[in-house]
C-alpha positions as CSV (number, residue, x, y, z in Angstrom):
1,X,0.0,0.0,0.0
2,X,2.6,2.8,-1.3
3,X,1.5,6.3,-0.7
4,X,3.5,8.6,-2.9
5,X,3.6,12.7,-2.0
6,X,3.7,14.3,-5.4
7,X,3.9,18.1,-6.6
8,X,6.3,18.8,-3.4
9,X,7.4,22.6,-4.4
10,X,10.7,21.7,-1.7
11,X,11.7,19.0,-0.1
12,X,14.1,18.9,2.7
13,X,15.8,15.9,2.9
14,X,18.6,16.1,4.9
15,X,20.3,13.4,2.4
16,X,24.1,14.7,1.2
17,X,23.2,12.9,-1.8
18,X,21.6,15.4,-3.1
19,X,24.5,17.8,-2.6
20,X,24.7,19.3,0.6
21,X,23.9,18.1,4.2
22,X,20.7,19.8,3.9
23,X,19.5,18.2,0.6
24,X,17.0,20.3,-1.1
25,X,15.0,19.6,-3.9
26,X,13.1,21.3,-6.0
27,X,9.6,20.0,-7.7
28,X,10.2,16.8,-5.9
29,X,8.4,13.7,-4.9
30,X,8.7,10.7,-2.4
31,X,7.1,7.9,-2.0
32,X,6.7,5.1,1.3
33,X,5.5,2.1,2.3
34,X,5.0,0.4,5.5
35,X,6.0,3.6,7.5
36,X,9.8,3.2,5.5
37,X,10.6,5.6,2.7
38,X,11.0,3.8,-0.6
39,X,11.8,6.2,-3.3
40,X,12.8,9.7,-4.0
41,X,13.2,11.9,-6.5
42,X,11.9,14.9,-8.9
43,X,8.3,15.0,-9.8
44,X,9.1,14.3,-13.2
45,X,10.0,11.1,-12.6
46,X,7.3,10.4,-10.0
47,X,5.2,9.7,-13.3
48,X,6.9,6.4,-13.5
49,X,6.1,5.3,-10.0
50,X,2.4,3.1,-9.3
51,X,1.8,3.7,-5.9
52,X,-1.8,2.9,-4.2
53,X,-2.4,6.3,-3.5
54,X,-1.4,9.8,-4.4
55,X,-0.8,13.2,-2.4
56,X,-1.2,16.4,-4.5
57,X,1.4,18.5,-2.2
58,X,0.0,21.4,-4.1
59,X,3.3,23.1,-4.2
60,X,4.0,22.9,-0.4
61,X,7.5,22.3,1.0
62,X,7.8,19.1,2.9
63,X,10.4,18.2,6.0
64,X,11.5,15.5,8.1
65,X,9.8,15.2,11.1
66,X,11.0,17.5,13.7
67,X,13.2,15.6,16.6
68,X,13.1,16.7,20.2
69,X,16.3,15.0,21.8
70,X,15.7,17.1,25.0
71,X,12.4,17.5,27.5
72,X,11.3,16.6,30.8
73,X,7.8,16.1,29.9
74,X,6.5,13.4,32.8
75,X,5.7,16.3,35.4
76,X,2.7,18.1,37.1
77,X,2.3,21.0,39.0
78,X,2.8,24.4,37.8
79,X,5.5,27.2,37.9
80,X,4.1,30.1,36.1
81,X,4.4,32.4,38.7
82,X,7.8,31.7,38.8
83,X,7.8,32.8,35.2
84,X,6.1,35.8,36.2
85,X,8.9,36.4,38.6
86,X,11.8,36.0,36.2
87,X,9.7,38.4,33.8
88,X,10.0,40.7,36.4
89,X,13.2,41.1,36.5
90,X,14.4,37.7,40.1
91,X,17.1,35.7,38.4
92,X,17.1,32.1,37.3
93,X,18.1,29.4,39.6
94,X,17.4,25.9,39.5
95,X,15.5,25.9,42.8
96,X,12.4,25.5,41.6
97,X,12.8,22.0,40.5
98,X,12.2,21.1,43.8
99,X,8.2,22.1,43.7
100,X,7.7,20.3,40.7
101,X,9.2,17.1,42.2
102,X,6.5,17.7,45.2
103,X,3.5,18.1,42.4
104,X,4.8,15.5,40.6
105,X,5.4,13.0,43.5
106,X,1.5,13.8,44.7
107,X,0.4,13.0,41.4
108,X,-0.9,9.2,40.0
109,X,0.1,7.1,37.5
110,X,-2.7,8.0,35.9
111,X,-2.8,11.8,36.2
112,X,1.1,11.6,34.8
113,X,0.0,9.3,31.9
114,X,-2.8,11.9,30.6
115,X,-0.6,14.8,31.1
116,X,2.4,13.2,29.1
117,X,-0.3,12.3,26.7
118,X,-1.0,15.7,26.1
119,X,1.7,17.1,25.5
120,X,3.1,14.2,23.3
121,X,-0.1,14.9,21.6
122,X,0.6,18.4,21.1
123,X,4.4,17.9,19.9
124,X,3.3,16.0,16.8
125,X,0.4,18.9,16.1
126,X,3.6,21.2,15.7
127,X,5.8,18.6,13.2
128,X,7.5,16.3,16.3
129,X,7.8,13.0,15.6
130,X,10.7,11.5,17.5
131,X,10.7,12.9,21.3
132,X,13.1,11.6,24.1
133,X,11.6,11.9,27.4
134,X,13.7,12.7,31.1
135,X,12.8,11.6,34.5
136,X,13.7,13.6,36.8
137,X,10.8,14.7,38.7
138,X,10.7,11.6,41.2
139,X,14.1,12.2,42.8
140,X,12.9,8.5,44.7
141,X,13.6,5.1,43.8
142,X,10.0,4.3,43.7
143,X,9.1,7.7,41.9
144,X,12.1,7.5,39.4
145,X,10.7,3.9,38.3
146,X,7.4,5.4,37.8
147,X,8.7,8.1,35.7
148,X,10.5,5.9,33.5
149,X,8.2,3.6,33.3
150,X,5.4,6.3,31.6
151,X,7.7,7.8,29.5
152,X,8.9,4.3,27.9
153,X,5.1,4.1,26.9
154,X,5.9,6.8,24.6
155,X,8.9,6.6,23.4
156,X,12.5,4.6,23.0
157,X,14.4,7.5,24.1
158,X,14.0,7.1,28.0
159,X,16.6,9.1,30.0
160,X,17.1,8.1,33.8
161,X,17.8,12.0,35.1
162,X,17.9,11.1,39.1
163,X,20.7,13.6,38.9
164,X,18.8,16.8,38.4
165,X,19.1,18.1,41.7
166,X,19.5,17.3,44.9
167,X,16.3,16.6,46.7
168,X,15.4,18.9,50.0
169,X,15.1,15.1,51.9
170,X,18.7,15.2,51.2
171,X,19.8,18.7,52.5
172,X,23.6,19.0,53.8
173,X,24.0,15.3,52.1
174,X,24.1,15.5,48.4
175,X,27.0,12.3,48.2
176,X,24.5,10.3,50.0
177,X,22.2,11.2,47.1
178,X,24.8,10.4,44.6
179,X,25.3,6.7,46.0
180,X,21.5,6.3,45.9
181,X,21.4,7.6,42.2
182,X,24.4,5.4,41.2
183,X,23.1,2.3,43.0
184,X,19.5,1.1,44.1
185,X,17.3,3.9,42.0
186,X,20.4,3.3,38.9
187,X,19.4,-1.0,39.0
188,X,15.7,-0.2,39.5
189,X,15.8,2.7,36.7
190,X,18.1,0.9,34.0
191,X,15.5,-1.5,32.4
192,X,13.0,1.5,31.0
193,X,16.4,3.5,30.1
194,X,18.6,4.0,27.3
195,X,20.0,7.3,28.4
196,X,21.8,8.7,31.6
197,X,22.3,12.4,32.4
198,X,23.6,14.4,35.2
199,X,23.0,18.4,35.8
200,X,26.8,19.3,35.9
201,X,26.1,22.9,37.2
202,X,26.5,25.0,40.3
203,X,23.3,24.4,42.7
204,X,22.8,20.6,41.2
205,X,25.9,18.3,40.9
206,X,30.0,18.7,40.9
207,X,32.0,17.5,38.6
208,X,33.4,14.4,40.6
209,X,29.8,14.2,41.6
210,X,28.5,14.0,37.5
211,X,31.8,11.8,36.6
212,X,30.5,9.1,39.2
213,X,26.9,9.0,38.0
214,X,27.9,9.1,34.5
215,X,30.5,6.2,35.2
216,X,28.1,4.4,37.0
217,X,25.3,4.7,34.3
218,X,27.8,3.2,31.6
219,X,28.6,0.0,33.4
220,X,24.8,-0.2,33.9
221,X,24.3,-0.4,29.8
222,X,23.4,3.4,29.7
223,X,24.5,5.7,27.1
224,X,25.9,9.1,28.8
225,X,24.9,12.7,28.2
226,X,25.0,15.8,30.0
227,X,23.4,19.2,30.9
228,X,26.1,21.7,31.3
229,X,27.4,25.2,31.3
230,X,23.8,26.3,31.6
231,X,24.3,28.6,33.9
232,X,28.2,29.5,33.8
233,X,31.6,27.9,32.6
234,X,32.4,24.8,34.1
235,X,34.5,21.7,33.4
236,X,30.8,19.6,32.1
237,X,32.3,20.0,28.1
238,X,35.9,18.5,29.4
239,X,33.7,15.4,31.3
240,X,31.4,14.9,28.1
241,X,33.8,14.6,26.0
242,X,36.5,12.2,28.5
243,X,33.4,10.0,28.9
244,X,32.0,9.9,25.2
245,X,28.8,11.5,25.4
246,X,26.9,11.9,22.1
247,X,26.2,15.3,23.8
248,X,26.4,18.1,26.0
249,X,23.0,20.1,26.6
250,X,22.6,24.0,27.3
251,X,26.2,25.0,26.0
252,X,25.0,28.5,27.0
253,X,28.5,29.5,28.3
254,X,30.9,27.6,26.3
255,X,34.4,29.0,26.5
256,X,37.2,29.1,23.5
257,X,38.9,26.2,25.0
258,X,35.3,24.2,25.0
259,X,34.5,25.2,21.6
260,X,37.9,23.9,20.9
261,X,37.5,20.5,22.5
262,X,34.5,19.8,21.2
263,X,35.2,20.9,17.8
264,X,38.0,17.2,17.9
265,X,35.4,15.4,19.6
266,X,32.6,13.2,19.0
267,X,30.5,15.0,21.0
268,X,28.0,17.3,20.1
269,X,25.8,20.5,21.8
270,X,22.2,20.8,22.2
271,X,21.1,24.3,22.2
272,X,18.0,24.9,23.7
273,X,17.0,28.6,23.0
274,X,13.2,27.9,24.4
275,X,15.5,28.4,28.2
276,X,17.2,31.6,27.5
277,X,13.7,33.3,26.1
278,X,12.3,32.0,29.1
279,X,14.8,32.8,31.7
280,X,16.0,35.9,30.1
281,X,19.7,34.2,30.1
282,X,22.3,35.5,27.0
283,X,21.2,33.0,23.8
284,X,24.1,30.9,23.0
285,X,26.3,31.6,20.0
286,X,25.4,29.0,18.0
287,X,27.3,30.5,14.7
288,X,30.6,30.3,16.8
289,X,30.0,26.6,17.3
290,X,29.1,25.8,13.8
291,X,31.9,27.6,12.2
292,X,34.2,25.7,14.4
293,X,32.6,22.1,13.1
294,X,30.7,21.6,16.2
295,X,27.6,19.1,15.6
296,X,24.4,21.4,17.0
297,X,21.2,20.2,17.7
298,X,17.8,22.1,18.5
299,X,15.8,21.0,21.3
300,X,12.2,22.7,23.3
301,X,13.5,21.6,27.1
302,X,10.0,21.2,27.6
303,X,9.6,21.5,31.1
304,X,7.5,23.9,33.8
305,X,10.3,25.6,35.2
306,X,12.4,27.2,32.3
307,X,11.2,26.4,29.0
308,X,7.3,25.5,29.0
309,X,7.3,25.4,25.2
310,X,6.3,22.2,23.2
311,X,7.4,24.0,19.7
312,X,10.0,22.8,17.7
313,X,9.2,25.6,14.9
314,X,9.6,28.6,17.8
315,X,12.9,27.1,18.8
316,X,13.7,27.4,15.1
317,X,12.6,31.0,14.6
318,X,14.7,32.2,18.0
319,X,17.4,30.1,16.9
320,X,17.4,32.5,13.5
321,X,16.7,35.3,15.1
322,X,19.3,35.1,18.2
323,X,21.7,32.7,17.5
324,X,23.2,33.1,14.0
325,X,21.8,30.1,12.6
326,X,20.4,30.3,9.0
327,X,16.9,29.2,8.5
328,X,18.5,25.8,6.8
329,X,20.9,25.3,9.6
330,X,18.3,25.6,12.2
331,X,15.9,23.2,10.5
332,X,19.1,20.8,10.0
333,X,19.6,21.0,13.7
334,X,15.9,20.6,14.7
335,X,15.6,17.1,12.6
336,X,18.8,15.6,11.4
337,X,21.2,17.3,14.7
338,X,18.6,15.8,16.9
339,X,18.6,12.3,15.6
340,X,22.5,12.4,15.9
341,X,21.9,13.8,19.6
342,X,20.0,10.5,19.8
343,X,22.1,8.5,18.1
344,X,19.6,7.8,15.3
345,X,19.8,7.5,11.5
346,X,16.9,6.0,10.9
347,X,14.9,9.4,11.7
348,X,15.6,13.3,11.0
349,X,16.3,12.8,7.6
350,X,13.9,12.0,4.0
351,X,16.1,8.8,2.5
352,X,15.3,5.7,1.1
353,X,14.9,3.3,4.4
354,X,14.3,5.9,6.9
355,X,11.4,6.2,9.0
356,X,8.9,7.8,7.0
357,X,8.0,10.8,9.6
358,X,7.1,13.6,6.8
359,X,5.8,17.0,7.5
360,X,3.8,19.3,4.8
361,X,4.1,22.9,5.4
362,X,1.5,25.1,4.9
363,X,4.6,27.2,2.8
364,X,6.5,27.1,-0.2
365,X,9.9,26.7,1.5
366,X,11.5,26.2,4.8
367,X,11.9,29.8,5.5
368,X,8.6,30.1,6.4
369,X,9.5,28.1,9.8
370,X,11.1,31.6,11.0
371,X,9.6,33.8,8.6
372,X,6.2,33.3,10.2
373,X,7.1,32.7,14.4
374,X,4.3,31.7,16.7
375,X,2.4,30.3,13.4
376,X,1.7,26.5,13.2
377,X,2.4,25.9,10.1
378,X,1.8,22.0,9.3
379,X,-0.6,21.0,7.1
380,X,-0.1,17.0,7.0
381,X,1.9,14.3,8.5
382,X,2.6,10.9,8.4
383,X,3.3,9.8,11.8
């Protein structure tokens, strides 16, 4: 049952077989089956093809599915007067974490199932297909478990985050925290988990602190990553890269010597503008990473605290705007930088055997993602 998108005025592919990382065509088609692409090409020679059924793209530009390789969306509670307080002018600390871990602890399986639902929900409305998902919230054996647990109904892409601050039933004893995280709650966590990340930052964890949970994650199966430099310079871009992250997440104060390091490293950056428009922080540089041959992804950090966005095309359009991105960059680092973040081929990308997660703008072209900010834009998907 081949479905073939025809009369695509651009299509994004992603696919350096086209000639260029981005990979655009022009009058374009593509064609899938099963939920697998299986042919692409110019329009032209779309005529050839005998699919069961045809999409008339009317001239529309068609992406890969946006991937979100950063949230924390299994939470409740809410921390818009926090917001409110940032907006008027009280700086940004982490602290608040703490209430949401109190909401979210208070709240049932069910409750957290519907809410994750939600937003999940609303995501894919906006072009997401591919989300990875952060505990974090639970701070508890029992509550991490849960956490994980939910999430992995949604997605692949779990990530055991015990490390995202210290609880307040741990006050004045934050290494007897880290020994929970990198023993009981790590064995309990592991099964729903592919991912383990640490807040390396002032206020959360230490370096030797993140380089024992990190540690302790990879002899438990899980792949590392890290939130870092969020909030000032620190030695979380040295520890990424010493311990093989696929990526460092924040990057908001990255010095020359960072940007160095990670430029002869495997490791990659996350940018996650949705935090600094939120928490009026500077927006990272992310032309200064690019030019140095940094890999740079675009993620919401949907969470209540700091970033309560769900939109993948708002990230795009403040990534423009702020950051020094071009409009094909940013899209590049919202689909195809996010799978790498993720460690994923398979999505992020329009090729024969990818994942067929296509997106029909209501546009002509890609520019229209940061041309038109705040306006949905998607008109059809396939996922």
């Amino acid at each position: 049952m081949a479905t073939l998108f025809r009369n695509i005025g651009e299509l994004f592919t992603n696919d350096p077989a086209w000639g260029d990382r981005f990979g655009i065509l022009q009058d374009a088609a593509v064609e899938f089956d099963a939920g697998v692409i299986t042919w692409v090409g110019s329009d032209t020679d779309a005529a050839q093809r005998t699919p069961s059924e045809v999409v008339d793209c009317t001239g529309n530009a068609v992406i890969p599915g946006f991937v979100d390789s950063h949230t924390h969306l299994v939470f409740a509670g809410d921390r818009s007067a926090e917001f409110e307080a940032r907006m008027a002018g009280e700086k940004y600390t982490a602290g608040g974490i703490n209430s949401t871990v109190t909401a979210t602890r208070s709240a049932t399986d069910s409750e957290l199932r519907e809410l994750l639902a939600v937003r999940v929900q609303e995501m894919k409305s906006q072009g997401t297909s591919t989300v990875e998902i952060k505990t974090g919230y639970g701070l508890t054996v029992e509550h991490e478990v849960r956490l994980a647990r939910i999430a992995r109904e949604f997605t692949d892409d779990v990530t055991f985050l015990g490390a995202h601050v210290v609880p307040s039933d741990f006050d004045g004893s934050a290494d007897d925290y880290v020994d929970l995280v990198c023993g009981e709650m790590l064995d309990a966590v592991a099964p729903y988990a592919k991912w383990i990340d640490v807040f390396c930052e002032t206020g959360a964890f230490t370096e030797e602190q993140s380089e024992r949970i990190l540690d302790a994650g990879r002899r438990a199966g899980l792949l590392p990553r890290i939130h870092g430099a969020q909030l000032g310079p620190s030695g979380a871009v040295a520890l990424a890269v010493s311990r093989g992250a696929v990526s460092i997440d924040h990057g908001t104060f990255l010095t020359d010597a960072d940007i160095e390091l990670l430029a002869g490293s495997t490791t990659g950056v996350t940018l996650l503008p949705g935090a600094e428009f939120s928490t009026r922080q500077p927006y990272p540089d992310a032309r200064r990473l690019l030019d140095a041959g940094v890999t740079v992804a675009l993620a919401t950090n949907c969470n209540p605290g700091s970033s309560f966005t769900s939109s993948m095309p708002f990230c795009i359009a403040l990534a423009v705007r702020e950051m020094g991105m071009t409009p094909a960059e940013a899209l590049w680092s919202a689909t195809a930088g996010g799978a790498r973040a993720l460690g994923r081929d398979d999505v992020g990308r329009i090729a024969v055997g990818a994942k067929a997660h296509l997106v029909e703008l209501a546009a002509p072209n890609h520019v229209h993602l940061a041309y038109r900010p705040g306006v949905n834009l998607v008109h059809r998907t396939t996922f």
